[in-house]
BAKE-809281 format. One record per residue (C-alpha): residue in three letters; x negated, y negated, z. Coordinates in steps of 0.2 Angstrom, whole numbers, padded with zeros to 4 digits, always signed. Each point is the difference from the previous one (the first is absolute). Layout:
// BAKE-809281
AlaXYZ
...
This chain:
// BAKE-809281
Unk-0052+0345-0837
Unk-0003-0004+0019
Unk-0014-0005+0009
Unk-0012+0002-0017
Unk-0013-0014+0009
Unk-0014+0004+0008
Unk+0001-0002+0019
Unk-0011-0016+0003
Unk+0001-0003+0019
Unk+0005-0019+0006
Unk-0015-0001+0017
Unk-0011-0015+0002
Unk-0016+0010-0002
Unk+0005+0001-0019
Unk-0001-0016+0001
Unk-0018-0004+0007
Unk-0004+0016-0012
Unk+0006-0009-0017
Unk-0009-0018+0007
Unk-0016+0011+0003
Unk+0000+0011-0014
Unk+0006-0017-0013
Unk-0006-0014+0008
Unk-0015+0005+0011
Unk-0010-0014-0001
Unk+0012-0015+0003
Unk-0007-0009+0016
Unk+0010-0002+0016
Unk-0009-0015+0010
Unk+0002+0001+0017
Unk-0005-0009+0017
Unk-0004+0013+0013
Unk+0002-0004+0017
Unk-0018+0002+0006
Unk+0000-0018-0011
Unk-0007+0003-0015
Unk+0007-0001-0020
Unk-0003+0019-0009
Unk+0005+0005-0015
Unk+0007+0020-0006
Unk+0009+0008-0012
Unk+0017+0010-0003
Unk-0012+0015-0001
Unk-0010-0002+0014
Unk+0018-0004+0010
Unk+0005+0018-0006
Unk-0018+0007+0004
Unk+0003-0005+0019
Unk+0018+0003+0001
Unk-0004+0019-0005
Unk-0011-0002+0013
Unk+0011-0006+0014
Unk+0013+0013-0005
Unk-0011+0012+0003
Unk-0008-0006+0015
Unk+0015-0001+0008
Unk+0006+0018-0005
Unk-0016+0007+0011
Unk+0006-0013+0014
Unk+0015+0010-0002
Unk+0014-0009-0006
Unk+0015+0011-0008
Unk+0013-0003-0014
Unk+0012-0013+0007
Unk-0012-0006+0013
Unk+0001-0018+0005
Unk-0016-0012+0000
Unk+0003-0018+0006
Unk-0013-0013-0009
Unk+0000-0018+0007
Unk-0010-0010-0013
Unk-0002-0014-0009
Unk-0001-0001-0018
Unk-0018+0007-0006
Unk-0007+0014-0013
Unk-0001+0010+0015
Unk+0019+0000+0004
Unk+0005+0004-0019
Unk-0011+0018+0000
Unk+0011+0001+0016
Unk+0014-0002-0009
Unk-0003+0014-0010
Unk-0011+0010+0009
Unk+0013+0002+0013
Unk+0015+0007-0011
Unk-0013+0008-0009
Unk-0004+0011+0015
Unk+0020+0004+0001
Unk+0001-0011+0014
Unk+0012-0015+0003
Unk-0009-0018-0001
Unk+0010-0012+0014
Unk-0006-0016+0001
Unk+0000-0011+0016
Unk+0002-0017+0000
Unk-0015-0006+0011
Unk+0011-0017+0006
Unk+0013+0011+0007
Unk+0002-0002+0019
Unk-0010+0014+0008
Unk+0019+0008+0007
Unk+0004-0001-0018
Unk-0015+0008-0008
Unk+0002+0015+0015
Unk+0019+0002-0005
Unk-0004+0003-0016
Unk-0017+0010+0001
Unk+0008+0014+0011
Unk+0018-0002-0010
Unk-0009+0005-0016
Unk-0012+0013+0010
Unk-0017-0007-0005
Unk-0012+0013+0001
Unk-0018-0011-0006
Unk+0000-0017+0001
Unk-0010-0009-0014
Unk-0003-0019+0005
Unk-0013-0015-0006
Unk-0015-0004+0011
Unk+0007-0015+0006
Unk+0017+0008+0004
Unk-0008+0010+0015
Unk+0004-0009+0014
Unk+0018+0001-0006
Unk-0001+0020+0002
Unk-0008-0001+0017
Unk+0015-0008+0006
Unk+0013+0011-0006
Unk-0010+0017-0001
Unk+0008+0008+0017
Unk+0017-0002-0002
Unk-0003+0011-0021
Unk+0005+0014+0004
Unk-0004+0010-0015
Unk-0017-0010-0006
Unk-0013+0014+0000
Unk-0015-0010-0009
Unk-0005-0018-0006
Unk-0008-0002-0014
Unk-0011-0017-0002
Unk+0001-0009-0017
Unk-0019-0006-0001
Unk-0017+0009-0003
Unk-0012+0005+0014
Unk-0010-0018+0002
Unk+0017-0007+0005
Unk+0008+0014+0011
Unk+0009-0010+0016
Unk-0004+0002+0018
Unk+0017+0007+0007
Unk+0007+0008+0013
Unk+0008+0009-0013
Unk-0004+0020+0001
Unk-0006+0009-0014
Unk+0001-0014-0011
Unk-0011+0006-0019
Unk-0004-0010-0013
Unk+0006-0003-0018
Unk-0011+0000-0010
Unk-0011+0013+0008
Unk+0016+0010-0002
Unk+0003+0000-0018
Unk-0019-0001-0003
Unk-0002+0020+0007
Unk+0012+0006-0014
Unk-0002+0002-0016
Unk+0015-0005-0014
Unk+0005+0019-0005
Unk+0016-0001+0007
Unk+0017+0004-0009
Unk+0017-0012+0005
Unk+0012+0009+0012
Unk+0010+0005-0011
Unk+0022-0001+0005
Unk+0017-0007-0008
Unk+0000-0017-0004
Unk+0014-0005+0012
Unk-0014+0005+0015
Unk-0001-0013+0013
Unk-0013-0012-0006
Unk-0002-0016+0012
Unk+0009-0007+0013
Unk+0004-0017+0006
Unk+0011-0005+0015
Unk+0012-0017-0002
Unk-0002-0015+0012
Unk+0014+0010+0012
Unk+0013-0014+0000
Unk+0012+0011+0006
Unk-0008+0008+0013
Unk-0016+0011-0002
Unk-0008-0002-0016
Unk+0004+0015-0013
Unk-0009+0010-0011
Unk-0002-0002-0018
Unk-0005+0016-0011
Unk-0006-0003-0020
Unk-0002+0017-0009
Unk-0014+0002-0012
Unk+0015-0002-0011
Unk+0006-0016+0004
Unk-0016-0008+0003
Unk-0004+0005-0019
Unk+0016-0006-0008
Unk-0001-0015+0012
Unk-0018-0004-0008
Unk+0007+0004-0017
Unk+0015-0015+0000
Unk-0011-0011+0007
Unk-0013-0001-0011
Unk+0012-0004-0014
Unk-0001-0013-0011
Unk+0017-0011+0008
Unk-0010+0005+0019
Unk-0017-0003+0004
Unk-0005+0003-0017
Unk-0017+0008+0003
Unk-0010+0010-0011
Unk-0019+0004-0002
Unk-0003-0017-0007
Unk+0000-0006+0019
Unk-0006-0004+0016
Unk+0012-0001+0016
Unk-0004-0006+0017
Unk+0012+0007+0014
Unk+0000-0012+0013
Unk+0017+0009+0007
Unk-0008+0013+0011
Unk+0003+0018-0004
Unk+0006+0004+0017
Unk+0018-0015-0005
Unk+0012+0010-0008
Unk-0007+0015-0010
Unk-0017-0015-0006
Unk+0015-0005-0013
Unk-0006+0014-0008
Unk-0016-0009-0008
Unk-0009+0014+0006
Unk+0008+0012-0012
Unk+0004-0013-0014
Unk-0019-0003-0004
Unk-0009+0015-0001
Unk+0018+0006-0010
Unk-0005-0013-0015
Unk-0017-0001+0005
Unk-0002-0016+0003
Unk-0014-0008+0012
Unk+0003-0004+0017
Unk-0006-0012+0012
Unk+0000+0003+0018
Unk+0000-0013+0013
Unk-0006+0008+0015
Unk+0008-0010+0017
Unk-0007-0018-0004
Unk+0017-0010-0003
Unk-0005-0016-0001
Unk+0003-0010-0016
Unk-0018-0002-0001
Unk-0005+0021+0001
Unk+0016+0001-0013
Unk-0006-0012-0011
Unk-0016+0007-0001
Unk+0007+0016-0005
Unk+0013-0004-0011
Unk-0013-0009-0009
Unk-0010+0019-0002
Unk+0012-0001-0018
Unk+0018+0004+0007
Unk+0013-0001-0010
Unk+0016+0004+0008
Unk+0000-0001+0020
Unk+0015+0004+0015
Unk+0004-0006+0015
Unk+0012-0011+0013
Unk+0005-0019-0005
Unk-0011-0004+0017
Unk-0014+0006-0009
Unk+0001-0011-0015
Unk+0005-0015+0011
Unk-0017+0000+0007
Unk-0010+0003-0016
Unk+0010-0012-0009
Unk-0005-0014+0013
Unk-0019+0007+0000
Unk+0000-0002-0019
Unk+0007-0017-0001
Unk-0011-0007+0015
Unk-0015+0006-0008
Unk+0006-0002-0019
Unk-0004+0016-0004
Unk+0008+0013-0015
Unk+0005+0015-0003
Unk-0012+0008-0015
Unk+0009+0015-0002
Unk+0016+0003+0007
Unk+0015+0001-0011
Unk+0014+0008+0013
Unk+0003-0001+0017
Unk+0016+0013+0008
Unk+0006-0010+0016
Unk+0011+0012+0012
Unk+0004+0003+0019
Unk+0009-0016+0000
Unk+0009-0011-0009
Unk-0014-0011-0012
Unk+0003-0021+0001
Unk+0004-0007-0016
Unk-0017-0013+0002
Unk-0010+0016+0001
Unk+0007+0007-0017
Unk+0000-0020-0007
Unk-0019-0002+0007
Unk-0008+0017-0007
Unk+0007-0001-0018
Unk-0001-0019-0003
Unk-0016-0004+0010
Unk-0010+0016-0002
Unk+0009+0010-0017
Unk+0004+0015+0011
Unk+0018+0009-0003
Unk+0009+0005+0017
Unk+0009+0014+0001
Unk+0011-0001+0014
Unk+0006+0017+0005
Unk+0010+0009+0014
Unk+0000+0017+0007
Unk+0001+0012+0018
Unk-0012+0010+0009
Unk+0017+0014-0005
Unk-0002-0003-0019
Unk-0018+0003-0001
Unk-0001-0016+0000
Unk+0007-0006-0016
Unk+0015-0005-0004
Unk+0000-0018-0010
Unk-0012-0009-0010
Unk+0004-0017-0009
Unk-0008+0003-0017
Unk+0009-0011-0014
Unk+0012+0011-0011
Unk+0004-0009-0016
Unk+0016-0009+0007
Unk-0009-0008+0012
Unk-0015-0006-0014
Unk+0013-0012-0008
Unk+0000-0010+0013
Unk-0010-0015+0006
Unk-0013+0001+0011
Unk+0009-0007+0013
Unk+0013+0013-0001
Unk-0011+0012-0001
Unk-0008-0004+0017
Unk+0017+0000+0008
Unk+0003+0020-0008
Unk-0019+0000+0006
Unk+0005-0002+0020
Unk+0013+0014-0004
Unk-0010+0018+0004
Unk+0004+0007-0015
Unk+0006+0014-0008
Unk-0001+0018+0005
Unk-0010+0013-0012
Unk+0005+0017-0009
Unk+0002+0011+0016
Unk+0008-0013+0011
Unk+0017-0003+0002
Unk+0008-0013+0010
Unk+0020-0007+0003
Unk+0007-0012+0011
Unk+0017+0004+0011
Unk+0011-0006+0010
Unk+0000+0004+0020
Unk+0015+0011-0004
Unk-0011+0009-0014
Unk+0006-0004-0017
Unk-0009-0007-0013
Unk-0005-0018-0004
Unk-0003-0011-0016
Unk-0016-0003-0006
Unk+0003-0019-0004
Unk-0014-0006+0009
Unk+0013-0009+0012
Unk+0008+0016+0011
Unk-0011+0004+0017
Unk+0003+0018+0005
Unk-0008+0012+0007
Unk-0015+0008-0006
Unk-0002+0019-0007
Unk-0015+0008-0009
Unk-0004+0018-0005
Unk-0012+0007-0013
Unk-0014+0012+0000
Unk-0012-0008+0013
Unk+0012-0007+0010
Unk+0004+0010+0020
Unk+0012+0012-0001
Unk-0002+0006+0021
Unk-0012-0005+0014
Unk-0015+0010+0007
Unk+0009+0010+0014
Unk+0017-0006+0000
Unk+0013+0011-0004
Unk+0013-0011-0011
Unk-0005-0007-0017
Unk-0004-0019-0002
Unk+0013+0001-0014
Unk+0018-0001-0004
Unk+0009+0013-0008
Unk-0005-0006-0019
Unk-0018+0000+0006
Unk+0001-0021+0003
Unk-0014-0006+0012
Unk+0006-0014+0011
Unk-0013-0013-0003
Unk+0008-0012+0017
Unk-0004-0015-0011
Unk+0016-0011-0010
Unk-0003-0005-0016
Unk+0004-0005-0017
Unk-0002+0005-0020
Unk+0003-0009-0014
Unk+0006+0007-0018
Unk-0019+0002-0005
Unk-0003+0012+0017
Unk-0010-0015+0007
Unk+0001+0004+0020
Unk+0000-0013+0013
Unk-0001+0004+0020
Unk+0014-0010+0010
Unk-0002+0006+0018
Unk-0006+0015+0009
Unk+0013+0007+0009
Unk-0011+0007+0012
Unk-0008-0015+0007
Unk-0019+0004-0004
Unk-0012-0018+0004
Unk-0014+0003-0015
Unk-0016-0010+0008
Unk-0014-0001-0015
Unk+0005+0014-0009
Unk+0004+0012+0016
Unk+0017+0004+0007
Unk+0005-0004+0017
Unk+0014+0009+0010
Unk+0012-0010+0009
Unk+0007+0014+0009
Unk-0018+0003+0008
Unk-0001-0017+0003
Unk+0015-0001+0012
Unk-0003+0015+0007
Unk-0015-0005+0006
Unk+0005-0016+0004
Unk+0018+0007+0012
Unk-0013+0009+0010
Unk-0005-0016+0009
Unk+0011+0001+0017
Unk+0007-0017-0002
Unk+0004+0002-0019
Unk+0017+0005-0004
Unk+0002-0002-0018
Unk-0010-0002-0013
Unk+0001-0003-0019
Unk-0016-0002-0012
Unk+0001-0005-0020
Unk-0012-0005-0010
Unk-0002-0019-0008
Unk-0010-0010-0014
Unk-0018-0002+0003
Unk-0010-0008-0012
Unk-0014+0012+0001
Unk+0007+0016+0005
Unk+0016+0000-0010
Unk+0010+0005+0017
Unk-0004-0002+0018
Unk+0010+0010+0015
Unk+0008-0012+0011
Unk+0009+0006+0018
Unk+0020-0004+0005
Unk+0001+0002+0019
Unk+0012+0000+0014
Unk-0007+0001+0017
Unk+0007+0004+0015
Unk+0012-0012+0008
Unk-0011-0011+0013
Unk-0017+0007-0008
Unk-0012-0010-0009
Unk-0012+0009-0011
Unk-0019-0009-0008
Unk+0001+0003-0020
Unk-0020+0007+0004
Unk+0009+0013+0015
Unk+0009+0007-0013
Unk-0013+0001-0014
Unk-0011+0007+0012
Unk+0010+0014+0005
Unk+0005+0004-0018
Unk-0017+0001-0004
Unk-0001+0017+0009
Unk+0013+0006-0012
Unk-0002-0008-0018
Unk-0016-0002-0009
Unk-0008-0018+0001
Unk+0003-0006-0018
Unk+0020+0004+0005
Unk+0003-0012+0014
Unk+0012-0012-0003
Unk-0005-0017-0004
Unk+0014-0010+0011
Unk+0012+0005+0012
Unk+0016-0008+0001
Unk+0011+0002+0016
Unk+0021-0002-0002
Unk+0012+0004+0012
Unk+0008+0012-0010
Unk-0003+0009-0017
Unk+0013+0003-0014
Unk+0008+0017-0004
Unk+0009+0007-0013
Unk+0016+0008+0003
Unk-0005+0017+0003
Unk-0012-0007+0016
Unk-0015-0001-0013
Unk-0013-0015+0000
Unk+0005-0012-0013
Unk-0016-0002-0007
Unk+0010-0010-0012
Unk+0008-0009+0014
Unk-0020-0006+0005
Unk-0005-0007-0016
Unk+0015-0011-0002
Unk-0004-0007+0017
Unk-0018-0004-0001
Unk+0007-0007-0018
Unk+0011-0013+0009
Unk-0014-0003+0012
Unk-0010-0002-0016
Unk-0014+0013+0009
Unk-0017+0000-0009
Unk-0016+0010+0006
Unk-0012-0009+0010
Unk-0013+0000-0013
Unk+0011-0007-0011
Unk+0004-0015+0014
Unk-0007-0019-0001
């Protein structure tokens, strides 16, 4: 009686196959980074992905085969997004606010062979190019008319590209559980590591988020990304949509409240991004007393969402928030707070408080809390422990590192405390690992004070993050000098800068005479904060 089902294969190009085949002319509105606002299709996005994956078979490009794009989120990037696996190849996505060390790391680490990047991105590439070791040919995202003076060699052209092929092309064909994308963490602990989705897991992860208790998407709507694709696997929106068939709206690289207003107002209905997004546009709308005609949800992650956010969308504009958690290691997902029916009976104060909780997990998720010793916590919404998670999109080992990311019962340690109450309803505490998250991007402390202990005169230093009222976090510098030496606050940035990425600097610098450690010699990270709390320590910005 065995295995009686047909043997439907779980890879994304079923999925832009079933949006084409079902759904072909639902619009996707996008803003292209030449300027302008065009409009396509879910079958004209298939038409150009066949395309590209063919294209890039005559360029070369083997099974398995890695191809870096560093793009922001256009129509153009989503026929990457399947053009790319389509060909058999390996869709890695770079993070174009990386610092250039960073971007090089992981570009030679994953073994980049093209390099697809946005026109305005160039000048990022001419930086780096030399020190790529394996990049054998870049690939502009633009047509002709716009192609870029460069010093780049060999650079060719998009849309000239695809336009030389024709669409008779058949997917590369493989087992579902075939590398699919990659996408490197933030490197908190050293170098940044490499994330592998299957085809598998990206299309189960698309499946439990779309469900009615997650994003809730179906063909009925229209949803604006404003997370980029290249954060954390594009929280999988990318795969969600075309899955249901539902419309999509692409924002191109215009952030500001007044580029995301416009396009929101192009009939999106369910939209995604950090709470430093939203605290612009809320500010934007109320200063110009202006509404939202069409949006019902808005999925807030990357960092924990303020309670006047949630408060200000549903009461003063009638948009649900759906505050949600996840990892670059879980595809992202792993949390959204959707109301299950203990949670309905409550006021609508209470249910704002459950509402700053990040939710519960889906079917395909598990998570338990433990202690540091490993055994199992309550679920009373009270107990802090450590955080585990495992399910069918969730990291199992790193790219290139021979042990798995896993304990022995396949439990993924997430590095952040937490609690859950009876109901499932998860609340980050902590996060063991000390990661600063600026305006929806992490920060590593660790690459902070190691740039910082490179000074000559520096002996120690420590960096945390604390409140900022537009960036959620903002890194700040512990440092011991040299006894006798006296360092400028600007000698120190300015060396740094040669190390960390601009937007990373710390905002202040605070020099002790000595820095608390644990008992095992370790910097009491702890030890800092209860210090600057007696000092009653706030950020400059945040000063009279």
């Amino acid at each position: 009686m065995d295995n009686l089902m047909q043997p439907f294969s779980l890879r994304v190009s079923e999925i832009l196959d079933h949006a084409a085949r079902y759904h072909p002319r639902r619009k996707i509105i996008s803003r292209n980074v030449e300027g302008p606002i065009v409009e396509t299709d879910w079958n004209a996005v298939y038409l150009k992905a066949k395309k590209l994956s063919k294209a890039l078979q005559k360029l070369g490009i083997k099974k398995g085969d890695r191809i870096g794009v560093m793009a922001w989120n256009t129509a153009r990037h989503l026929e990457l997004w399947y053009g790319i696996p389509g060909s058999g190849a390996v869709n890695h996505t770079l993070n174009p606010r990386l610092f250039a060390k960073q971007l090089t790391y992981i570009i030679n680490h994953a073994e980049d062979k093209i390099l697809m990047i946005d026109l305005d991105l160039v000048k990022i590439l001419e930086e780096i190019l030399p020190t790529c070791k394996t990049v054998e040919q870049i690939i502009v995202l633009t047509d002709n008319i716009n192609m870029p003076k460069s010093n780049l060699p060999n650079l060719l052209c998009y849309e000239e590209l695809v336009e030389n092929e024709d669409s008779d092309f058949s997917w590369v064909k493989g087992h579902e559980t075939e590398a699919c994308g990659i996408c490197y963490t933030s490197g908190t602990t050293g170098n940044p590591k490499g994330v592998v989705y299957t085809h598998r897991s990206n299309v189960l992860h698309a499946l439990a988020s779309a469900t009615p208790d997650m994003i809730n998407l179906s063909s009925t709507d229209r949803i604006m990304p404003v997370v980029p694709l290249f954060h954390a696997n594009g929280w999988s929106i990318g795969y969600t949509a075309p899955l249901v068939g539902a419309s999509m709206v692409m924002p191109g690289r215009e952030m500001t409240p007044e580029a995301l207003f416009e396009m929101l107002e192009k009939g999106v209905t369910v939209t995604a991004a950090v709470p430093t997004i939203w605290l612009l546009l809320l500010n934007y709308l109320k200063t110009n007393n202006l509404k939202l005609s069409s949006l019902k949800r808005v999925i807030i992650g990357g960092s924990s969402c303020p309670r006047a956010v949630i408060e200000t969308f549903q009461k003063d504009f009638g948009v649900q928030v759906f505050h949600a958690w996840g990892m670059t290691e879980m595809s992202p997902l792993g949390t959204i707070c959707s109301f299950k029916p203990e949670v309905l009976n409550l006021s609508e104060e209470e249910r704002i408080s459950i509402q700053e909780t990040t939710g519960h997990p889906p079917f395909t998720v598990e998570l338990k809390l433990t202690d540091d010793d490993g055994t199992k916590l309550k679920t009373d919404g009270q107990t802090q422990g450590k955080l585990w998670a495992r399910g069918a999109a969730v990291v199992q080992q790193y790219l290139k590192i021979d042990e798995e990311a896993v304990d022995h019962d396949g439990w993924f340690d997430t590095g952040d405390v937490a609690t859950i109450d009876e109901n499932g309803y998860m609340s980050i505490t902590d996060r063991s690992k000390d990661i600063i998250k600026s305006g929806g991007e992490w920060i590593s402390s660790i690459e902070l004070e190691n740039a910082a202990v490179g000074h000559p005169k520096i002996v120690e230093a420590a960096a945390i993050g604390v409140s900022h009222p537009k960036w959620d976090e903002r890194p700040i510098l512990v440092v011991v000098c040299e006894k006798g030496e006296m360092v400028q606050p600007k000698e120190i940035t300015d060396f740094m800068s040669d190390y960390i990425a601009k937007w990373q600097i710390p905002d202040d610098i605070i020099f002790v005479d000595e820095i608390p450690h644990t008992a095992t010699g370790k910097i009491s990270k702890m030890g800092i904060r209860q210090i600057l709390k007696k000092q009653d320590y706030q950020h400059p910005d945040k000063r009279q």
